[in-house]
VONUKOL-458354 format. One record per residue: residue number from 1; chain; y negated, x negated, z of N, C-alpha, C in turn. Coordinates in Angstrom, 2 decimals. Atoms other than C-alpha are relative to their C-alpha. Last residue first. Layout:
BEGIN
{seq = NUM	mol = A	n_Y = Y	n_X = X	n_Z = Z	ca_Y = Y	ca_X = X	ca_Z = Z	c_Y = Y	c_X = X	c_Z = Z}
...
This chain:
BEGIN
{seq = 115	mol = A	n_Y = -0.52	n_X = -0.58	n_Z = 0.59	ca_Y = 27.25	ca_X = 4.10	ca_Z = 5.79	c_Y = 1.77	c_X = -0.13	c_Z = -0.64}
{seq = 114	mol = A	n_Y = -0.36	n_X = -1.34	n_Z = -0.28	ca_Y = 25.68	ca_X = 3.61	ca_Z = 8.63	c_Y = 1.11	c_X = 0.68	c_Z = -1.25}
{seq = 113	mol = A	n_Y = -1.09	n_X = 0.22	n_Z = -1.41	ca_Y = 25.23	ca_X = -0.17	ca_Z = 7.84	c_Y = 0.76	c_X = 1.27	c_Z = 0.55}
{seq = 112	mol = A	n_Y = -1.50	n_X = 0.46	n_Z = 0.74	ca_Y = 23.68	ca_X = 0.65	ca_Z = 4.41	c_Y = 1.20	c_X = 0.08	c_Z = 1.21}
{seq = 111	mol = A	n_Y = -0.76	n_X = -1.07	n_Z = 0.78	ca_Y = 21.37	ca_X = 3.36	ca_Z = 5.89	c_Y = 1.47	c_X = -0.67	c_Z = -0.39}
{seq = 110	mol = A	n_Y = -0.39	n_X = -1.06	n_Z = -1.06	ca_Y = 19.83	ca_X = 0.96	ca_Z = 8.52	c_Y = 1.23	c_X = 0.45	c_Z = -0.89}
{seq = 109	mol = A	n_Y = -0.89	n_X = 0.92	n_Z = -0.57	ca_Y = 19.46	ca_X = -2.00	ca_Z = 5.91	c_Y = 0.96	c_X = 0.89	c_Z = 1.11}
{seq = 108	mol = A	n_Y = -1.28	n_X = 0.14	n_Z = 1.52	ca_Y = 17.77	ca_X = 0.56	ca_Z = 3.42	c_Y = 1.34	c_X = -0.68	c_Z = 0.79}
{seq = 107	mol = A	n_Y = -0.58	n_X = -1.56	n_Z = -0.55	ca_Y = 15.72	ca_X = 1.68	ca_Z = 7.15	c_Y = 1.12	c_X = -0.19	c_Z = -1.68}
{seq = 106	mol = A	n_Y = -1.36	n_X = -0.05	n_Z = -0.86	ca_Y = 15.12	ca_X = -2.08	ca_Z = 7.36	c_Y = 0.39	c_X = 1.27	c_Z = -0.14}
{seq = 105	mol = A	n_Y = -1.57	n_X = 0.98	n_Z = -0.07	ca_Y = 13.80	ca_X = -2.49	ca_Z = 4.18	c_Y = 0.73	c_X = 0.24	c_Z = 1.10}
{seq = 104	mol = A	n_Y = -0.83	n_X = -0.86	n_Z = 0.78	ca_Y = 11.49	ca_X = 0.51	ca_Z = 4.10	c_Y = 1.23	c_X = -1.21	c_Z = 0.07}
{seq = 103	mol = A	n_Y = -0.46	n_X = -0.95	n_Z = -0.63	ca_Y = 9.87	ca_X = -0.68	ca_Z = 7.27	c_Y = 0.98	c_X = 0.87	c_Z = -1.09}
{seq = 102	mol = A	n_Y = -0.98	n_X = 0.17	n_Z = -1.22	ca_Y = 9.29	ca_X = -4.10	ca_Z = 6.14	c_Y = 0.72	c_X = 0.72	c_Z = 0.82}
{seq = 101	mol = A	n_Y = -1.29	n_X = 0.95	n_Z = 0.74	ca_Y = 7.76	ca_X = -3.02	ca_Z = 3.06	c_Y = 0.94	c_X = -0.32	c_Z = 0.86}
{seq = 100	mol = A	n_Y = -0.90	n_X = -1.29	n_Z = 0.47	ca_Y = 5.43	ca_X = -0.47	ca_Z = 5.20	c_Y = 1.50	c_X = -0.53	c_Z = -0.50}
{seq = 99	mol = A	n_Y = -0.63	n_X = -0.73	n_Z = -0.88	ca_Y = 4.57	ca_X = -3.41	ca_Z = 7.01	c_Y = 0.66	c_X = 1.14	c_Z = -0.27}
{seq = 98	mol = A	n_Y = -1.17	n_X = 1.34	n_Z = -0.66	ca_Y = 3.88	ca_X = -6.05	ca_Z = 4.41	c_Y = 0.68	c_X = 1.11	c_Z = 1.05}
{seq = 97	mol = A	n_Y = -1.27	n_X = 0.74	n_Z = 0.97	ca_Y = 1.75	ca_X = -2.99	ca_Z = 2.42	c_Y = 0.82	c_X = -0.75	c_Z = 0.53}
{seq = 96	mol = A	n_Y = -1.00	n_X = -1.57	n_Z = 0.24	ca_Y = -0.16	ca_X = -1.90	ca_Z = 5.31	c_Y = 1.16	c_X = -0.44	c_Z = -0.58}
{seq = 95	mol = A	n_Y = -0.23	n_X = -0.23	n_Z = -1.67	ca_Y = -1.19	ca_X = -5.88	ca_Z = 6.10	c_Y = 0.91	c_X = 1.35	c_Z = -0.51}
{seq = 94	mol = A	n_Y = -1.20	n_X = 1.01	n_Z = 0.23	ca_Y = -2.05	ca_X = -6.48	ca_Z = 2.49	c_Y = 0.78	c_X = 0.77	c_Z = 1.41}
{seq = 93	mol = A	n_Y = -0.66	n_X = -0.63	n_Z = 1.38	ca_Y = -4.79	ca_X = -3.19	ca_Z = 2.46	c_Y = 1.29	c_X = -0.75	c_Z = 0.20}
{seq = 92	mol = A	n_Y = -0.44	n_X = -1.46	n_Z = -0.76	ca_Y = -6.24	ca_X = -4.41	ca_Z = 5.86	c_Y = 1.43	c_X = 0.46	c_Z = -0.78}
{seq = 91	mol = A	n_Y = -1.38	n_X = 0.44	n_Z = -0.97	ca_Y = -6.13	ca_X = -8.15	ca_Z = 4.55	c_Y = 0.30	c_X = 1.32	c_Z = 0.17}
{seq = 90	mol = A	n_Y = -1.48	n_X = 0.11	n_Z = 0.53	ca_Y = -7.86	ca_X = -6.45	ca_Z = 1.82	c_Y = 0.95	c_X = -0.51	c_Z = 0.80}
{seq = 89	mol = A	n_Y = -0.26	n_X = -0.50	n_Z = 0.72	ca_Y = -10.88	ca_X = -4.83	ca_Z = 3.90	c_Y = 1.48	c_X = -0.18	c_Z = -0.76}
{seq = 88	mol = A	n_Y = -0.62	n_X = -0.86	n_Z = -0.51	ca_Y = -11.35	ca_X = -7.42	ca_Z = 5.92	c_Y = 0.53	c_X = 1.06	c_Z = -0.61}
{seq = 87	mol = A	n_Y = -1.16	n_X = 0.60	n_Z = -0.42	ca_Y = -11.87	ca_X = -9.80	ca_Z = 3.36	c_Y = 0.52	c_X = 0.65	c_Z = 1.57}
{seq = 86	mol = A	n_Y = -0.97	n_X = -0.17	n_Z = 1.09	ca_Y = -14.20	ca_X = -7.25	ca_Z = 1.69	c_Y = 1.01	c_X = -0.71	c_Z = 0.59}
{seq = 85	mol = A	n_Y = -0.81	n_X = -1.11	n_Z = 0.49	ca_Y = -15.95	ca_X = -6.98	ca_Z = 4.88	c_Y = 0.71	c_X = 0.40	c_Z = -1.12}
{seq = 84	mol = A	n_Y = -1.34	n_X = -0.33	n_Z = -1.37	ca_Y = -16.32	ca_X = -10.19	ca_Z = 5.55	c_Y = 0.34	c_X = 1.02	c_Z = 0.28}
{seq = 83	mol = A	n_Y = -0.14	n_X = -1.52	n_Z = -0.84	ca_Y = -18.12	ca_X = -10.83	ca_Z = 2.22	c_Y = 0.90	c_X = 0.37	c_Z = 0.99}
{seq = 82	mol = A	n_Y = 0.89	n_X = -0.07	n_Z = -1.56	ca_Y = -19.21	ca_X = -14.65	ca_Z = 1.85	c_Y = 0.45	c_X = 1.69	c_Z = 0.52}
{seq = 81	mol = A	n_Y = 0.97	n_X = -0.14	n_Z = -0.05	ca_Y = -16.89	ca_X = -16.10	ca_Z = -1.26	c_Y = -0.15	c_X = 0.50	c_Z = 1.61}
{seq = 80	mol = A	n_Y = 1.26	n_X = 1.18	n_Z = 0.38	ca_Y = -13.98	ca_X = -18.28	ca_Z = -1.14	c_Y = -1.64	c_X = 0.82	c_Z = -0.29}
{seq = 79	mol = A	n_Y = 0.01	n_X = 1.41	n_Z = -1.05	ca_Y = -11.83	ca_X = -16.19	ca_Z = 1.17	c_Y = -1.19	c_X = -0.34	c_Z = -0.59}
{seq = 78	mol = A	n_Y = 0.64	n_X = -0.28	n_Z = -0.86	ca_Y = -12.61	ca_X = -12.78	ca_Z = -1.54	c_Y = -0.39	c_X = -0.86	c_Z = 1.24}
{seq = 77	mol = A	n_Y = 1.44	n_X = 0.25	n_Z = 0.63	ca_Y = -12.02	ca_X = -14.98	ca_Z = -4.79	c_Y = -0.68	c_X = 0.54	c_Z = 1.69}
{seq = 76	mol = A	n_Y = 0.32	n_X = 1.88	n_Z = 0.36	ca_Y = -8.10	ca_X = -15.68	ca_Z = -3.12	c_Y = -2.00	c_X = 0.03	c_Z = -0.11}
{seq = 75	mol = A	n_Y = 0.21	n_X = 0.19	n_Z = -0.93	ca_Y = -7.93	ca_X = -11.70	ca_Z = -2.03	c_Y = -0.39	c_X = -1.39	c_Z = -0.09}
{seq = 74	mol = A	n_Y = 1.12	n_X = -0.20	n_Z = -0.80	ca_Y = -8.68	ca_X = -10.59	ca_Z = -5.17	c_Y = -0.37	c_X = -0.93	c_Z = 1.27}
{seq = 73	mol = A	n_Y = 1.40	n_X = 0.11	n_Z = 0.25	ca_Y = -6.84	ca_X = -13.08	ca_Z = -7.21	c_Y = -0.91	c_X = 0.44	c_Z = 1.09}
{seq = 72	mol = A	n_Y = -0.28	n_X = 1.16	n_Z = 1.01	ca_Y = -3.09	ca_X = -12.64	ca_Z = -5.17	c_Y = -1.76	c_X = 0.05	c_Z = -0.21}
{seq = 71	mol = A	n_Y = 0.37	n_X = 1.75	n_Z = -0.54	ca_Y = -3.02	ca_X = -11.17	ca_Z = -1.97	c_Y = -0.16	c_X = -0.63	c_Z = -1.06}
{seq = 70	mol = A	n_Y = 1.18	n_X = 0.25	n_Z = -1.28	ca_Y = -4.19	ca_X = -7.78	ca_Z = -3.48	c_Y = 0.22	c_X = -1.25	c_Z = 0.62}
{seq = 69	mol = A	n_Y = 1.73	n_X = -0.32	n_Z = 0.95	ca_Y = -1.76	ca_X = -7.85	ca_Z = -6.62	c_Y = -1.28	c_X = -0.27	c_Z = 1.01}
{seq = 68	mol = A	n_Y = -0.27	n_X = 0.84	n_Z = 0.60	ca_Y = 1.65	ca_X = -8.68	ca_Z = -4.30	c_Y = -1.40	c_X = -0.23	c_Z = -0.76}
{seq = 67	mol = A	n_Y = 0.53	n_X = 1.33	n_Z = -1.34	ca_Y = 0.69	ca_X = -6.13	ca_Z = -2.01	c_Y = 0.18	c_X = -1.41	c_Z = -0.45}
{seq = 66	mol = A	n_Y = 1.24	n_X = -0.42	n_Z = -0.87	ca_Y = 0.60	ca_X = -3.78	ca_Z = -4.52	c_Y = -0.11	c_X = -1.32	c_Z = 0.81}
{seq = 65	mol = A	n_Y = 0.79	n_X = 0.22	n_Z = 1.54	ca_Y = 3.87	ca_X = -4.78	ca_Z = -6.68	c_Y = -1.85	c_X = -0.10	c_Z = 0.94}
{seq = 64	mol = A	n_Y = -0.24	n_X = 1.24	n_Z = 0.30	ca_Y = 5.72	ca_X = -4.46	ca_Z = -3.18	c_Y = -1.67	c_X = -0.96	c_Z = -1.05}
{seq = 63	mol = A	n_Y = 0.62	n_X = 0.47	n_Z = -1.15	ca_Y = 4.39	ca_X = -1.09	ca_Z = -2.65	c_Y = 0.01	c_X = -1.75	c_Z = -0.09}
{seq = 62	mol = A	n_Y = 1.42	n_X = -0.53	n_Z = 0.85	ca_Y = 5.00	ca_X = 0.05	ca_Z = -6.61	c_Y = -0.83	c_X = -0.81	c_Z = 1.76}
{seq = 61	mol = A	n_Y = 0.85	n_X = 0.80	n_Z = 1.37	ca_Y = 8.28	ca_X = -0.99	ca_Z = -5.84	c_Y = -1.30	c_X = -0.80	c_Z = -0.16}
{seq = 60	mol = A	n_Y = -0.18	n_X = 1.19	n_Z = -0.66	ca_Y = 8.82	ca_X = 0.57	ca_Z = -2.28	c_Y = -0.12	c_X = -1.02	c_Z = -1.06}
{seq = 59	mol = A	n_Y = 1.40	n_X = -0.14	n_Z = -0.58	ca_Y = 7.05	ca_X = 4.15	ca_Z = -4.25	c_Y = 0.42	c_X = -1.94	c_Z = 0.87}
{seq = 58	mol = A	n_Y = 1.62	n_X = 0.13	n_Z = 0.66	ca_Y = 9.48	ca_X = 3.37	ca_Z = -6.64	c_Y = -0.94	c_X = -0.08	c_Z = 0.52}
{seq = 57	mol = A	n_Y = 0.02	n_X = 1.75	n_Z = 0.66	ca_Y = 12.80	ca_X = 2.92	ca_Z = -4.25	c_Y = -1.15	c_X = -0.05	c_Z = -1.17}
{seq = 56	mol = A	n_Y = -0.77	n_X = 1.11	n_Z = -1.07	ca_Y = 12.38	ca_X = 5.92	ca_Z = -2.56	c_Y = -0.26	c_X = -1.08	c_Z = -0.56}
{seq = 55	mol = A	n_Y = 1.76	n_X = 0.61	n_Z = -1.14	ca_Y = 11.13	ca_X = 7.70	ca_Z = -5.33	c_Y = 0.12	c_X = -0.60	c_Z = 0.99}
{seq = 54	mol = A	n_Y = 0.60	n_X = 0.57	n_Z = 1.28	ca_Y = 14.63	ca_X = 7.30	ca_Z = -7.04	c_Y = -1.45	c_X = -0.05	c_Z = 0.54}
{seq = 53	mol = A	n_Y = -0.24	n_X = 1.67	n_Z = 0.23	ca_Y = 16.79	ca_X = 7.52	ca_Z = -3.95	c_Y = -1.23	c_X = 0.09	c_Z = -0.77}
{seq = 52	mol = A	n_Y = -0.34	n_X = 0.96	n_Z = 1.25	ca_Y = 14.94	ca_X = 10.81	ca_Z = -2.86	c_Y = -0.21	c_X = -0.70	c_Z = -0.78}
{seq = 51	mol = A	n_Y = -0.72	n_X = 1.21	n_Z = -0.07	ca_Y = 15.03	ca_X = 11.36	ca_Z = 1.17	c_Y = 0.79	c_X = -0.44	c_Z = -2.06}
{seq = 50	mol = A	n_Y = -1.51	n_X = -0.94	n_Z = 0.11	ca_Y = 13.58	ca_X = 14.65	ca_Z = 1.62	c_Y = 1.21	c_X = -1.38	c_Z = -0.82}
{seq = 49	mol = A	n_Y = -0.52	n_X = -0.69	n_Z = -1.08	ca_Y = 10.51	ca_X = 12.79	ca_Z = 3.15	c_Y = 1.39	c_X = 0.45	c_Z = -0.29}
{seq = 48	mol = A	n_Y = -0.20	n_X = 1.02	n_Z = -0.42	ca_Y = 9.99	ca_X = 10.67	ca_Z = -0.26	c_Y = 1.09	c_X = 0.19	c_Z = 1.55}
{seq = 47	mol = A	n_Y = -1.26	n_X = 0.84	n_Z = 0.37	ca_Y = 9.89	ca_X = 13.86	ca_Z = -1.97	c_Y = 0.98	c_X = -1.11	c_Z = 0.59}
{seq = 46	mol = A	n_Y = -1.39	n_X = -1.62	n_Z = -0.51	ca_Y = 7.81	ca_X = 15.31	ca_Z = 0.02	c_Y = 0.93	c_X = -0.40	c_Z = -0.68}
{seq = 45	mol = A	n_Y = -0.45	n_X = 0.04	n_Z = -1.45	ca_Y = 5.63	ca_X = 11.76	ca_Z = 0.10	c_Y = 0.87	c_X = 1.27	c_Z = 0.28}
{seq = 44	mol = A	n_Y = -1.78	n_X = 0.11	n_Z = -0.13	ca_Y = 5.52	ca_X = 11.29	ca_Z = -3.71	c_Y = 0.69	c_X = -0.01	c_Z = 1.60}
{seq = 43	mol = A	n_Y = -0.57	n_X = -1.00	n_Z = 0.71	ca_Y = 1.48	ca_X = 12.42	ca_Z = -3.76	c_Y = 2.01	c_X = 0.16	c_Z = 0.19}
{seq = 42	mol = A	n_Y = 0.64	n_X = -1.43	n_Z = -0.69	ca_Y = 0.36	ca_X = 10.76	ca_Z = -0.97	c_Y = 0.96	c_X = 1.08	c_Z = -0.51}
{seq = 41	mol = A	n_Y = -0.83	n_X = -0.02	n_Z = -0.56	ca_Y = 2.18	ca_X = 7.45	ca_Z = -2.93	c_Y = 0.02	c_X = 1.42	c_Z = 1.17}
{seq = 40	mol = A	n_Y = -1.45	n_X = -0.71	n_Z = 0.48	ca_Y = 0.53	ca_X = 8.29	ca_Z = -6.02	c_Y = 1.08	c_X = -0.05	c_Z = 1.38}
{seq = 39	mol = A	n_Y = -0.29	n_X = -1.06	n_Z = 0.72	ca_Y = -2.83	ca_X = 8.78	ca_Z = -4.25	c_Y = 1.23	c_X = 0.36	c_Z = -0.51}
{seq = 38	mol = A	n_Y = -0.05	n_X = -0.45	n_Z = -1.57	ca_Y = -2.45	ca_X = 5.29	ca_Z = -2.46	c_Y = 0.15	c_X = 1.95	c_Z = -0.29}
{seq = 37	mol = A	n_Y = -1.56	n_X = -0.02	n_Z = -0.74	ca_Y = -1.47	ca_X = 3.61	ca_Z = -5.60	c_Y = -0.04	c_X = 0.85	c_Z = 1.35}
{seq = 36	mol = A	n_Y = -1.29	n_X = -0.49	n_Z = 0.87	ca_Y = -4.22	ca_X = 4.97	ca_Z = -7.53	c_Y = 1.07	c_X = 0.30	c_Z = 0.38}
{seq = 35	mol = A	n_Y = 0.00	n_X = -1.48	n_Z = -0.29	ca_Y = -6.78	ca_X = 4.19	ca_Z = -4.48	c_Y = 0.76	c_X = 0.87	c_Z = -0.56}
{seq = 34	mol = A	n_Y = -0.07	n_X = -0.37	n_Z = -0.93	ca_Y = -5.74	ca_X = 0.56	ca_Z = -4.60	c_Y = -0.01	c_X = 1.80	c_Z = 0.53}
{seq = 33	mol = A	n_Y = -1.65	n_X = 0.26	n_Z = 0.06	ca_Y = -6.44	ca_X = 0.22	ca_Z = -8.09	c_Y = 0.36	c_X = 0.51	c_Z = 1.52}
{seq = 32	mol = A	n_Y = -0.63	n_X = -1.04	n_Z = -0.01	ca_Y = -9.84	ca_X = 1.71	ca_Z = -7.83	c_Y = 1.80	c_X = -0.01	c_Z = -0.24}
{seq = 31	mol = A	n_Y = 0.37	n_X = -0.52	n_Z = -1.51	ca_Y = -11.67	ca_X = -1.06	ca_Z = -6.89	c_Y = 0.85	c_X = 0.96	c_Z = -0.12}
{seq = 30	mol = A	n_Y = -1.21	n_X = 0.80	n_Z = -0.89	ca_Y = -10.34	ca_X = -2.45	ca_Z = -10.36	c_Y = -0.37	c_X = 0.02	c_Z = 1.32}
{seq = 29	mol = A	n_Y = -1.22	n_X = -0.12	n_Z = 0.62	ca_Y = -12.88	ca_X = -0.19	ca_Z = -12.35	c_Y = 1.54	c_X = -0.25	c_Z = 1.15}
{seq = 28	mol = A	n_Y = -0.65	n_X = 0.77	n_Z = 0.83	ca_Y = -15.97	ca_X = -1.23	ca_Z = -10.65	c_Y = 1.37	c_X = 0.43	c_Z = -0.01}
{seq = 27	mol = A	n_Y = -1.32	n_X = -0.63	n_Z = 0.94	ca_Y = -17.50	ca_X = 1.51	ca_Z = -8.72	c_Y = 0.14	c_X = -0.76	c_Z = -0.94}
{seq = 26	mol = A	n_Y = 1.08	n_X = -1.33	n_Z = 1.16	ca_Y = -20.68	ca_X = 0.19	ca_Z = -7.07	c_Y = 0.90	c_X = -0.33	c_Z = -1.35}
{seq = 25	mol = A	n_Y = -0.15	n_X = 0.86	n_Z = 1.55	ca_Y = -18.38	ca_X = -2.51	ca_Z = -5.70	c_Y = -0.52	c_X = 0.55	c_Z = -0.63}
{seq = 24	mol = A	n_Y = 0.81	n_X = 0.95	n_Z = -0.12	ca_Y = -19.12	ca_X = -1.17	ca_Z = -1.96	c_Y = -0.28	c_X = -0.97	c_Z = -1.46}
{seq = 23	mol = A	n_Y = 1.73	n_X = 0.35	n_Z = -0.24	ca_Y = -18.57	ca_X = 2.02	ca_Z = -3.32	c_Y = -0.66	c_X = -1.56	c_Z = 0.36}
{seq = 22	mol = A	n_Y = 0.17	n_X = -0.27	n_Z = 1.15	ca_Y = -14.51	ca_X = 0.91	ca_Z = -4.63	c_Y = -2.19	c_X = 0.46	c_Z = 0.19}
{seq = 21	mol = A	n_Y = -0.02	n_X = 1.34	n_Z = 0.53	ca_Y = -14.25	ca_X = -0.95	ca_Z = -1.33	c_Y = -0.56	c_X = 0.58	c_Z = -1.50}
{seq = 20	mol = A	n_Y = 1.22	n_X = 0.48	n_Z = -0.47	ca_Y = -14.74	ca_X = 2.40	ca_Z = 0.85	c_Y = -0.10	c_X = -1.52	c_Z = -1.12}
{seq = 19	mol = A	n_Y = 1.29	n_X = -0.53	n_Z = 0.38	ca_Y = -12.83	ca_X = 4.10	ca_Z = -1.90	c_Y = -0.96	c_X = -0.58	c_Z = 0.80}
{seq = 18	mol = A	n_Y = 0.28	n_X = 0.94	n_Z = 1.64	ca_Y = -10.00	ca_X = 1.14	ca_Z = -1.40	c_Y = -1.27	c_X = 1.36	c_Z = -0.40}
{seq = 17	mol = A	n_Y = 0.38	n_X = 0.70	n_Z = 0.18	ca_Y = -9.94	ca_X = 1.99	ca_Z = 2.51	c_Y = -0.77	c_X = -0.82	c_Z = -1.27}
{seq = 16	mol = A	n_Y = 1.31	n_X = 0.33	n_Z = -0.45	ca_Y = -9.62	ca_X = 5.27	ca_Z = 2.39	c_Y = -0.99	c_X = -1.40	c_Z = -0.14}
{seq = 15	mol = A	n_Y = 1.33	n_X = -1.13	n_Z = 0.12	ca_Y = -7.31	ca_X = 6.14	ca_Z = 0.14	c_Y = -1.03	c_X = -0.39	c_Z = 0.15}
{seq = 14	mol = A	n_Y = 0.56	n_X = 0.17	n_Z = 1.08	ca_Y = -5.13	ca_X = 2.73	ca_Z = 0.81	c_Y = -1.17	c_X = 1.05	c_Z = -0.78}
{seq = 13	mol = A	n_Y = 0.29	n_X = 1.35	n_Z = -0.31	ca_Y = -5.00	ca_X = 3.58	ca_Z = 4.63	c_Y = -0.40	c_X = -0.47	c_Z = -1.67}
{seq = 12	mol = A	n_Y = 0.99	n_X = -0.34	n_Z = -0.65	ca_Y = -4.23	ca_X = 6.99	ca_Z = 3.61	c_Y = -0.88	c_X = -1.42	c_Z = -0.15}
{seq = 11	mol = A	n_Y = 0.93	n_X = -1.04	n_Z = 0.76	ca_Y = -1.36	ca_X = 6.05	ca_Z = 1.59	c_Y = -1.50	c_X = -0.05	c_Z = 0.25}
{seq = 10	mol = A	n_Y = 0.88	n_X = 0.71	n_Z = 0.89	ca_Y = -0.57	ca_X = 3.36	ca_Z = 3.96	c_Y = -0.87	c_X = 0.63	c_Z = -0.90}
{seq = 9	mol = A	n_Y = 1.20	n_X = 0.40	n_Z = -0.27	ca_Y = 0.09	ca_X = 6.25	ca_Z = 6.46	c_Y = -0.93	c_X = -1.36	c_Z = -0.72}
{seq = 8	mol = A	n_Y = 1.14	n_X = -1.08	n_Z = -0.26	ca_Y = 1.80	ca_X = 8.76	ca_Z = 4.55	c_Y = -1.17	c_X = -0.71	c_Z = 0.64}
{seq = 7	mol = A	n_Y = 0.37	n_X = -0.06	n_Z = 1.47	ca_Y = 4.71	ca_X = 5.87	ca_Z = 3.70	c_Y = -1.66	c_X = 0.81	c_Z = -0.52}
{seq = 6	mol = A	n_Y = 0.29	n_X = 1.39	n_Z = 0.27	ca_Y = 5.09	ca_X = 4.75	ca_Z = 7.35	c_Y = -0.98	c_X = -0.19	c_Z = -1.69}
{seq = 5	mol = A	n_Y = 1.43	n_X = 0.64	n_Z = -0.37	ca_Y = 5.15	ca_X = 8.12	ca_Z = 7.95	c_Y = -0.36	c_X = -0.48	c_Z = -0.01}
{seq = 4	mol = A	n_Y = 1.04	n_X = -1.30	n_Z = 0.10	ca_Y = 7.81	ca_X = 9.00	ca_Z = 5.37	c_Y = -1.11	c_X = 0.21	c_Z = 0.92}
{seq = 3	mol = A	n_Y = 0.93	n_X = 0.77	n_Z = 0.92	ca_Y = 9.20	ca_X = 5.29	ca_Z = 6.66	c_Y = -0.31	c_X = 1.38	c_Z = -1.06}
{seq = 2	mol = A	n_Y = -0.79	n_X = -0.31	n_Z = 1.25	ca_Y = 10.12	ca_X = 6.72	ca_Z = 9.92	c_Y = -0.76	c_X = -0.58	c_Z = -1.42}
{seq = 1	mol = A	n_Y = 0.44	n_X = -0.96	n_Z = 1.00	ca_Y = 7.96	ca_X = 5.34	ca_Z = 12.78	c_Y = 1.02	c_X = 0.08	c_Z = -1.13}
């Protein structure tokens, strides 16, 4: 996958997933992180597609930053309590994030070598 689909499909994946998390939290504030980032990255995907640096490397930021925020507290309080769908839920969320990350690095690693 190109990482403009790679990028279209965490999106989604964060959309969906973090509004199903944001009801199950009868809308607490910080349910809605997830859906921010997934919105801005929806949003920076024609850009992203037409290959520019500067969103390029923000939306892989802002992905980083993300997946960095969800394994950290949430996901820690979510192990030690009982909801197995919240800890499905953010592995889901982590998971996108590690893979998208991994897909924008190698296509930076691609580009350099090509170039």
């Amino acid at each position: 996958m190109t990482p403009a689909a790679i990028n279209r499909l965490n999106a989604l994946i964060l959309l969906i997933i973090g509004l199903w998390g944001a009801f199950a939290a009868n809308f607490s504030p910080t349910a809605f992180i997830p859906v921010v980032f997934g919105a801005i990255f929806l949003a920076a995907g024609g850009a992203f597609a037409k290959g520019n640096k500067v969103v390029v490397h923000i939306v892989v930021l802002l992905t980083i930053l993300l997946v960095f925020m969800l394994a950290g507290m949430p996901l820690r309080k979510a192990l030690a309590g009982d909801d197995t769908l919240k800890i499905i839920r953010l592995c889901t969320m982590v998971l996108s994030g590690v893979i998208a990350t991994v897909v924008y690095i190698k296509s930076f690693i691609d580009a350099r070598k090509n170039a």
